[in-house]
C-alpha positions as CSV (number, residue, x, y, z in Angstrom):
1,X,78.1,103.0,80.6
2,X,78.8,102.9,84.1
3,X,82.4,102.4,85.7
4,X,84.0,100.9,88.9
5,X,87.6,101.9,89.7
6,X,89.1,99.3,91.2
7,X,92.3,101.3,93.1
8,X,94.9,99.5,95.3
9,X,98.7,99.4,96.6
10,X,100.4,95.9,97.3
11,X,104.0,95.4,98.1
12,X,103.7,91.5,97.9
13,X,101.3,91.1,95.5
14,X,98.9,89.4,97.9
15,X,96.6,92.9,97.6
16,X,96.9,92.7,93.5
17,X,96.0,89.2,93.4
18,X,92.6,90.5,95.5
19,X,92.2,93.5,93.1
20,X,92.4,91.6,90.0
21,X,89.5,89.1,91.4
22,X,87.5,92.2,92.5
23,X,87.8,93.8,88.7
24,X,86.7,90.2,87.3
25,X,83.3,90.6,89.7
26,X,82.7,94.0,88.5
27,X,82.9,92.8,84.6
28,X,80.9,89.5,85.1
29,X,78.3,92.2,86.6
30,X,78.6,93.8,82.8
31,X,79.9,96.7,84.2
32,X,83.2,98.7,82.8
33,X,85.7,97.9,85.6
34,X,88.9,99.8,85.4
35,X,91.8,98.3,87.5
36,X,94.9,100.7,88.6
37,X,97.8,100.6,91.0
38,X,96.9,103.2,93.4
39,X,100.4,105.3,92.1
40,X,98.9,105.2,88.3
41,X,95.9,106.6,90.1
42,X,94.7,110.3,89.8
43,X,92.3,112.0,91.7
44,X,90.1,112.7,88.6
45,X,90.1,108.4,87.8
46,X,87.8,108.5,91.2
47,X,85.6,111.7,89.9
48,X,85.0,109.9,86.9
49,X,84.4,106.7,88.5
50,X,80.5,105.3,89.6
51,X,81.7,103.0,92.1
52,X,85.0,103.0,93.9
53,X,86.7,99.8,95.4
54,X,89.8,100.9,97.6
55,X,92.7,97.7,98.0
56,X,95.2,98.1,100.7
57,X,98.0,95.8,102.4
58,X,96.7,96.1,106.6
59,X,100.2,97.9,108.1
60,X,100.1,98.4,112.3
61,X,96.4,98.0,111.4
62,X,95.7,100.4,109.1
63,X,96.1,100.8,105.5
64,X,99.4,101.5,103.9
65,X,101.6,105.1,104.3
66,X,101.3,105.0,100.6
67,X,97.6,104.5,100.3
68,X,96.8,107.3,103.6
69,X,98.9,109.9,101.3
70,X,96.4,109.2,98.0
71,X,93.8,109.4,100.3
72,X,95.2,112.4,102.0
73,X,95.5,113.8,99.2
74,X,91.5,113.4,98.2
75,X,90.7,116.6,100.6
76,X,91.2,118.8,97.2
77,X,87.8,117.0,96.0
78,X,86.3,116.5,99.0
79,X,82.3,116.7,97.4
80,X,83.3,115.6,94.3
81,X,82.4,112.0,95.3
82,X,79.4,112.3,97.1
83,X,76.7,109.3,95.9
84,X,79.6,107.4,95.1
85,X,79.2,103.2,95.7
86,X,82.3,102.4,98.0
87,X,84.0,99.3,98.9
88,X,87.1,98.1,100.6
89,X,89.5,95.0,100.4
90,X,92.6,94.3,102.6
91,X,95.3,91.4,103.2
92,X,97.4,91.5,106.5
93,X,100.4,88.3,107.6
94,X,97.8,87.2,110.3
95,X,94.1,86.1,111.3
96,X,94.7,89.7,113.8
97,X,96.9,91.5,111.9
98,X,94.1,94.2,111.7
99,X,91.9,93.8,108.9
100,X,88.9,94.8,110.2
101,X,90.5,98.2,111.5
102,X,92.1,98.6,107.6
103,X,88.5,98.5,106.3
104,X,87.5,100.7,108.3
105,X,89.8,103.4,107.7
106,X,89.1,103.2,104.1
107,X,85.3,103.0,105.0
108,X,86.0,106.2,107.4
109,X,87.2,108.0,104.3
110,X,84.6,107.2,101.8
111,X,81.9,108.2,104.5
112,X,84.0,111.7,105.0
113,X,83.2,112.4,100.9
114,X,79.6,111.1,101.3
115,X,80.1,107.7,99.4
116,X,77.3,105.2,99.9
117,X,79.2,102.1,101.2
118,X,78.5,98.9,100.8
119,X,78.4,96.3,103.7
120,X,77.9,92.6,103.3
121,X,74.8,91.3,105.5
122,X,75.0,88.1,103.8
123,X,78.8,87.4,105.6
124,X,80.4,85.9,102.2
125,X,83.5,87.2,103.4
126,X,83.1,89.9,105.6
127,X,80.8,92.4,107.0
128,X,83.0,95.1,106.1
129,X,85.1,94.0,103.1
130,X,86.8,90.9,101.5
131,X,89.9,89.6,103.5
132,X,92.9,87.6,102.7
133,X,95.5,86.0,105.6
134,X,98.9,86.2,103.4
135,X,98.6,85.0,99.5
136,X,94.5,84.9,98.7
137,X,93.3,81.2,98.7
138,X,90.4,79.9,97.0
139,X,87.9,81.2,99.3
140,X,89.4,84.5,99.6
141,X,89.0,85.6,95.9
142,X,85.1,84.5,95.8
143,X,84.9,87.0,98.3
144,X,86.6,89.8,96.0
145,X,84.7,88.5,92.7
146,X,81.2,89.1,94.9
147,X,82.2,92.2,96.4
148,X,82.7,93.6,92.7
149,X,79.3,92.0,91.2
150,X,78.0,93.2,94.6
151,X,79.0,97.0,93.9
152,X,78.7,96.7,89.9
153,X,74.8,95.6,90.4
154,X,74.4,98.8,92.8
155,X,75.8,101.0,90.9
156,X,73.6,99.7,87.9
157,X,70.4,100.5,90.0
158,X,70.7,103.4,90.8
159,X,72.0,104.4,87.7
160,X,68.9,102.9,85.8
């Protein structure tokens, strides 16, 4: 059976809250979708992993200190997740607090181990991601629910 990872950090719970809505996408896609705090984690939860949904809080417009250290710390499998379906969610304090530039730098990562990323051309929440301004709202976790049946349903292709 296939198997989306959804990994993430929150400090406020904002970014769970997102992360829990994402996992519920990837199930209603009948997909196995495993949920972890990015510190329960391991580097060989992404290797086994079909799809790969990254979760951070946006900090000075990036992701968290703790999430760029598990990231970092990918380098020792750099081609180990090459093919991989990738995917990124982010909450910031503000309509600017940096979201976009959060996505990115998870997106920036998952391109670097030749993950196939997906975008949203359809704007249901976000070209590059699903985004939350403080707690998620109503609107916010249909975003994260689609992104995960977005990923789920890729992975299933091109597993088939």
């Amino acid at each position: 059976m296939t198997k989306v990872l959804v990994v993430y950090h929150s400090r406020t719970g904002n970014t769970a809250t997102m992360a829990e809505a994402v996992v519920i996408g990837v199930r209603n896609a009948s997909v196995d979708g495993e949920l972890k705090k990015m510190d329960e984690a391991s580097l060989a939860d992404l290797i086994g992993a079909d799809g790969i949904i990254v979760g951070s809080p946006t900090y000075f417009g990036s992701v968290s200190g703790e999430m760029k250290q598990f990231i970092d710390r990918s380098v020792t499998i750099r081609g180990k997740l090459e093919n991989k379906i990738g995917a990124a969610f982010t909450s910031s304090g503000s309509l600017s607090g940096g979201n976009e530039t959060t996505l990115l730098s998870i997106i920036e990562a998952m391109l670097i181990h030749g993950m196939i990323v997906m975008g949203d051309p359809m704007e249901t929440g976000g070209h590059y991601g699903a985004v939350s301004v403080g707690h998620p709202d109503e609107e916010a976790l249909k975003t994260c629910t689609k992104l995960g049946e977005r990923v789920a349903d890729l992975v299933k292709k091109l597993a088939g």
